[in-house]
N, C-alpha and C positions, 0 to 999 in steps of 0.2 A: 676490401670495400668496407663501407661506412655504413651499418644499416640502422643506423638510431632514429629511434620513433616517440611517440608520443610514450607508448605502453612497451619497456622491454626493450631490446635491443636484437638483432641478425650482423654478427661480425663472421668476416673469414678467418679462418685461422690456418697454420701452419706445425704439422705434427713434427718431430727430432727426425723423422724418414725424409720429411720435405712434403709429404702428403697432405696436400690442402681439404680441409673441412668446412662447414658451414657451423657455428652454433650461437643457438637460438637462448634469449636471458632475460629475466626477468624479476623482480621483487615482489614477494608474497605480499597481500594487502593488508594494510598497516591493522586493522581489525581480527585479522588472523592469529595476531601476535597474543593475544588475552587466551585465546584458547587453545592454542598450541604454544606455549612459550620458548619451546627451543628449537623453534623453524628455522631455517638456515637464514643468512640476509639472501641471497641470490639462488635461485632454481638455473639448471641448464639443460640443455639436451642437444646432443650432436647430430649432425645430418653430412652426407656424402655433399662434396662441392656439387654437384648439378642437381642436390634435390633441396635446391634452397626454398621453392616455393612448398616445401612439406614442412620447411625450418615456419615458412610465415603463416601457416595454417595452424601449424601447434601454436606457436605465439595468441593468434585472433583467438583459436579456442579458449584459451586460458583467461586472453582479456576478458572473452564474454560471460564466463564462468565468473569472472571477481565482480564484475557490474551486476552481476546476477544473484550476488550474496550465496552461491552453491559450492564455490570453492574449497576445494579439500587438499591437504596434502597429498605429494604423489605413492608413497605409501599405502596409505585408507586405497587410493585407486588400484592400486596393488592387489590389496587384500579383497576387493569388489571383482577383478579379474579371476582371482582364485576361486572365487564362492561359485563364477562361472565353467571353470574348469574341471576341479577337485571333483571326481564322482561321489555319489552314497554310498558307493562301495569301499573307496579308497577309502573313507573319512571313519564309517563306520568298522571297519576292521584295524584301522588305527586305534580307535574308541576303546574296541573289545581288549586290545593287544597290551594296551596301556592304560588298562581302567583302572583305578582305584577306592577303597574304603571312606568312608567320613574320614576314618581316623590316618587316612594317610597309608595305609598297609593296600598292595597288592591284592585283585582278588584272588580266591585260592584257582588253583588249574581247574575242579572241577568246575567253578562257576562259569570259567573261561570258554571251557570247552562245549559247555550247556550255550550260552550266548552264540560261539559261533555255528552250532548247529540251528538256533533259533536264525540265524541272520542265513544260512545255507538253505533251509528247507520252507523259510517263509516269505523274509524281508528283502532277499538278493534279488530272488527273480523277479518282481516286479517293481524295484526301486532303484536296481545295482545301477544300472546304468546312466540315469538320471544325474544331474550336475547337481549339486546340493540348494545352488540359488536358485535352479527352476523348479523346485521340489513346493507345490504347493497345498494348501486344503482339500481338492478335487484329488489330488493325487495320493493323499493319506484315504480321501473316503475309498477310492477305487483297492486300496490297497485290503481296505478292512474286508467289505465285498468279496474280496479273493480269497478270504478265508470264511468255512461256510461251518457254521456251527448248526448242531443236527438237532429233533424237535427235542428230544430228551436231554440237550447241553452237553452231546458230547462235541469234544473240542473246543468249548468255552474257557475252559483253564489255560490249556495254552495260546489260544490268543489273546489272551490278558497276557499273559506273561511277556507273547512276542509286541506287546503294542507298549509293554511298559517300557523295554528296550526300545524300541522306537524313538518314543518319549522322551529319555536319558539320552539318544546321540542328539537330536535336534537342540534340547536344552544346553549339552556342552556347547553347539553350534555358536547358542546366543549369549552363552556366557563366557566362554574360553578367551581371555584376551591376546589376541596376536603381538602385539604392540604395549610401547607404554605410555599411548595415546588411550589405551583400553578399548582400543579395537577389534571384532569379533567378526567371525566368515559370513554371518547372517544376524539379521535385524529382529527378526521377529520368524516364532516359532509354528511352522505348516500344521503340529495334529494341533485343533481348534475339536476335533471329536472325544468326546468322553465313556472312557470304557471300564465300569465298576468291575470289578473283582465278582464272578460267577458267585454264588450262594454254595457253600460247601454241599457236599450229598452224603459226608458221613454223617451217619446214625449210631450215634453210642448203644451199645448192650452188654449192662452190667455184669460180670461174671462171679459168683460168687468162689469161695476160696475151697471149697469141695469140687466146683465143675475146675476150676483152676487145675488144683491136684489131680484130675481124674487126663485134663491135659497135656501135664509134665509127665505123667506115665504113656502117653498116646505116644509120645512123640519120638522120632530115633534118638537113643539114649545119647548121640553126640552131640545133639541140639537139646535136651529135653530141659536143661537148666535156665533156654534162652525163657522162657515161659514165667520163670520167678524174675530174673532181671527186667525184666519188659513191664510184667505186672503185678509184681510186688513192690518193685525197686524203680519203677518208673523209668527204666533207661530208654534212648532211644534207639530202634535198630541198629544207626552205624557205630552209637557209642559200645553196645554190645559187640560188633564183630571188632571192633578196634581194640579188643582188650588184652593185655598181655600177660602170660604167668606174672611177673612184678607188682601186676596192678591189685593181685588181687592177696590182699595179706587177711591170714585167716589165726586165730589161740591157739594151741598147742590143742585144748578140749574143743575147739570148738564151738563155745558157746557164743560168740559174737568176731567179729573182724569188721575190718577198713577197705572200702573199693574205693582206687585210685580210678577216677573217670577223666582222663586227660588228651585221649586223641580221638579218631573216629573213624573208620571204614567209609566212604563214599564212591560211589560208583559213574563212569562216564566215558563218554562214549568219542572217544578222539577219533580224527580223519588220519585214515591212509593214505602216506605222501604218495606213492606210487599207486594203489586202486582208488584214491579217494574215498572207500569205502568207509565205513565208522563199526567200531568194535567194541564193545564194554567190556572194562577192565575197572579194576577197585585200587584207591587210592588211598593209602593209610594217613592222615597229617592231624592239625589241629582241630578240636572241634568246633561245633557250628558257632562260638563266640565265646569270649572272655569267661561270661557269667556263667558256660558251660561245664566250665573244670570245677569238678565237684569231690568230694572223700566224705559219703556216705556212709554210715554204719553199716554192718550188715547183720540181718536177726539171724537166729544162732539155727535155725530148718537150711535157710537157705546156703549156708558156709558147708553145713554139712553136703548138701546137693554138688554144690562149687568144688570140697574138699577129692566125692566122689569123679568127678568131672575130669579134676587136675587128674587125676594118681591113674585114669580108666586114658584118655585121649592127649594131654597134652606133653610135649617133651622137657625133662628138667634142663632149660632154657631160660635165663628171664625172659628174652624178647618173643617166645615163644607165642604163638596165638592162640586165643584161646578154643575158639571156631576153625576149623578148617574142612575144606571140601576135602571127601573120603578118598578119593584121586587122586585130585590136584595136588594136597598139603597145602596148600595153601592159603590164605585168608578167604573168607568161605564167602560164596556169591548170594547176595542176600534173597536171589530167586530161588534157591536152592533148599534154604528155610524154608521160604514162601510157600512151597509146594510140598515139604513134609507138614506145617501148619496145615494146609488142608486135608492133607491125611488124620490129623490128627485132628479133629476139629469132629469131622464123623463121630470118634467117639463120645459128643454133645450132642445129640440131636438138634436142642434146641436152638443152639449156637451153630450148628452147618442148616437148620433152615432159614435161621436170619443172616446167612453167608458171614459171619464176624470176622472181620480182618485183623489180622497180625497188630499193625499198629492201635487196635483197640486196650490191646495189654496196656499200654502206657496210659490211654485214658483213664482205664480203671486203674491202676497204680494210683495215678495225680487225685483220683477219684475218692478214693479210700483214705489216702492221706490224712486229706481236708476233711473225713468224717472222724478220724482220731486225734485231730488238734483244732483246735480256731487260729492258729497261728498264721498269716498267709506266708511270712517270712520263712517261717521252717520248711513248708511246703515248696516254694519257691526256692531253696537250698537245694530240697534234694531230687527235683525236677529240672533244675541247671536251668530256672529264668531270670532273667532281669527284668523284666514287667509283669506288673501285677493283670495286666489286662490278658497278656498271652496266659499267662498263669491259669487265670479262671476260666480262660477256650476249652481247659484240659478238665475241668471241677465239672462232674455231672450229678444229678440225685442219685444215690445208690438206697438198693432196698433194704440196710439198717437204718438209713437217717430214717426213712419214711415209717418206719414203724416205731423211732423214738416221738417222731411226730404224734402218731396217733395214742402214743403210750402216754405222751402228755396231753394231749387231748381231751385223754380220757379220768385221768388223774383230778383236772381241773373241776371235771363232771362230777366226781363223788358226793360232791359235798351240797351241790346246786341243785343234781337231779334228784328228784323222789324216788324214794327205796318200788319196790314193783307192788301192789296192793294184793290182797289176797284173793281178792275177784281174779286177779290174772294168770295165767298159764304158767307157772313158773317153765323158764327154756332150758332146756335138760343142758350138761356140760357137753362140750365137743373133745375131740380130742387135740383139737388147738388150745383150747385154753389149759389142757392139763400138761401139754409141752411146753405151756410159757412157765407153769407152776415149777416143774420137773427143773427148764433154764433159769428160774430164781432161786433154786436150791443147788444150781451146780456152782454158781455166782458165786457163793457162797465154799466152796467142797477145793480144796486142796487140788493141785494137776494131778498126782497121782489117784485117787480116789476117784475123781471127775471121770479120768479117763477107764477108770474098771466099771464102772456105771455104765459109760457108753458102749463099753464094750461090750455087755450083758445084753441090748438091748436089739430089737431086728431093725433090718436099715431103713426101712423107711420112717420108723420111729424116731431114730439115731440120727438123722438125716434132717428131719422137723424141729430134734431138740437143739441141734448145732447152730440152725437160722436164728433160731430166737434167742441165742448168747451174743453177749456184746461186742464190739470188735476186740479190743484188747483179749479178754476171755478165748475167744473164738482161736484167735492168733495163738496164744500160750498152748495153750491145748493142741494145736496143729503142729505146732514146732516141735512140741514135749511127742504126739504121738509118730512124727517124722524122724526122731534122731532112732526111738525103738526097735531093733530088732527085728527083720519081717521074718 
């Protein structure tokens, strides 16, 4: 039969079996052509011989679609079916499976695995099943609602975290192009809610480098070195467990060495294919970025710490570790420190009443730093950043700047204030000012000499004269009275 029409054509046709079809044709409108350019000339669609009046209903639809100016490729229609189909589930576990860097790189597993547990314990159950195109504003608020952060902010960090993931699959949604029409599953992006980044809750508490030494001796002697890398050396906990005999090149005397900082210990917690359950396990790989890998000096207290370390716990190995759990052998579970730190933390009073956390070491490391140079660049070298913004998150006031502060302060004053009159009470000396006299003459006095002065002297004398030496001074001295003989 003949079904030529005004709009399109209904022919019968004849398949090579001899099985008769219906199919239905038509030409894209001539306006189509500017923005799609390599639309085909002729669109088809086949229908069974007796469902010819289905062949003339697609036809009328399509006319009324071009008189309509809404006309789309069947494609775009395609890709609109899907957006109907495709769950949050499917799309976002595709997401996680196949995420990638700015730069093009893979995330690492543990990021991966961190993701699918945020999408398992937070985002699944109340999204999973949802089709991605019915996913709307109401349905991102209900979601946020489900997660219930407590008066004091606990559980505010990770619903930032599970909402930034959120954020990132809807975003690919609307930018991922299907096509090379630049086609996407979705139009426009459902979280319209805004969720800042909770307010941090650490409290920096500065340590100085007596309470420091007093808790590298606290601590079990196979960890008790983690205490200068952390905050002396500024490393970060995974770059510490991640370290290997090879990385750590030390002088024959000892007086200085090279840390290779190049991989890093991170922890994560994969599903059990068979219990589903999740386990943490520690993953040795690259560290947290590029600008990470670092080869730091090392001062000449700390090599000897590191030298005792090697020759006491580790096996002559390169690839050897340098940490390992006293069981296992194996690369050491960072809760495991965790919980000798607070052992060893006790022996501070001051520092287990303000509960100081582990990762405080690196604060003060970054801390200290930036009080022995103004460089931000060198700083930022051996804290492994690339921005100067992260950089300065880690720069706290420590209580030598604050007393160079008021040492200048006061300097400024000599000359402007009036000497004290004889009408007035002259103020008898303290024994603070005779310990600043005492650290201006040791300023002065050779390390060896320095240190037989100090040692003459009762501790808490000894202890007063130490604060009021400079950093460098301070340093020399501790490293010269560390490598000594006990």
């Amino acid at each position: 039969m003949s079904g030529r029409r005004k709009f399109g054509s209904v022919l019968v046709r004849s398949a090579r079996d001899g099985h008769k079809y219906v199919q239905a044709r038509y030409q894209p409108p001539v306006w189509a052509y500017s923005k799609w350019p390599d639309l085909p000339r002729h669109y088809t669609k086949n229908f069974d011989a007796e469902y010819t009046a289905m062949a003339e209903a697609w036809l009328a639809e399509q006319e009324r679609l071009v008189k309509l100016g809404s006309w789309e490729p069947p494609r775009i229609e395609k890709t609109k079916e899907l957006s109907s189909t495709i769950t949050f589930r499917e799309y976002a576990l595709d997401f996680v499976q196949n995420r990638r860097k700015p730069n093009g790189q893979r995330i690492a597993p543990t990021t991966r695995e961190k993701y699918l547990q945020y999408l398992d314990d937070y985002l699944l159950p109340v999204l999973g099943d949802k089709p991605m195109g019915s996913i709307g504003p109401r349905d991102i608020e209900k979601w946020a609602d489900s997660m219930r952060v407590g008066k004091a902010g606990e559980g505010a960090s990770v619903k930032h975290k599970a909402y930034v993931l959120l954020r990132e699959i809807f975003r690919d949604a609307c930018e991922r192009e299907l096509d090379q029409d630049g086609t996407t599953l979705l139009k426009s992006n459902p979280v319209h809610i805004r969720m800042y980044k909770p307010t941090a809750r650490f409290r920096y508490v500065d340590i100085s480098m007596e309470e420091l030494n007093a808790l590298y001796h606290a601590m079990p002697q196979r960890f008790a070195v983690v205490v200068y890398l952390s905050g002396v050396m500024g490393l970060r906990p995974g770059e510490v467990y991640g370290l290997q005999r090879r990385d750590v090149r030390l002088k024959d005397d000892l007086s200085e060495g090279v840390l290779d900082i190049v991989r890093a210990a991170k922890e994560y917690s994969p599903k059990d294919p068979e219990t589903g359950k999740r386990h943490k396990k520690v993953l040795v790989n690259e560290t947290k970025s590029t600008g990470s890998v670092r080869h730091p000096p090392i001062p000449g207290f700390i090599c000897k710490a590191l030298d005792l370390h090697l020759r006491t716990f580790v096996p002559d190995n390169p690839t050897a570790f340098l940490f390992t759990g006293p069981r296992t052998c194996e690369v050491v579970n960072a809760q495991t420190v965790r919980n000798a730190w607070y052992r060893a933390r006790k022996s501070v009073p001051r520092l287990e009443e303000k509960k100081v956390s582990l990762y405080n070491l690196r604060h003060r490391a970054i801390s200290h730093m930036k009080a022995y140079t103004n460089s931000d660049k060198t700083v930022m070298e051996f804290a492994g950043h690339e921005r100067l913004d992260t950089d300065r998150h880690y720069q706290h006031a420590v209580e030598t700047e604050r007393r160079r502060i008021i040492s200048g302060m006061e300097n400024d004053a000599k000359d402007a204030i009036p000497s004290v009159s004889g009408n007035d009470v002259p103020v008898p000396r303290n024994a603070g000012d005779t310990s600043v006299e005492i650290a201006r003459l040791l300023e002065r006095t050779d390390v060896a000499a320095r240190i037989t002065l100090l040692k003459v002297m009762d501790a808490n004398e000894r202890e007063e004269v130490m604060r009021r030496l400079s950093p460098e001074t301070k340093e020399e001295t501790l490293s010269r009275m560390l490598m000594e003989p006990q």
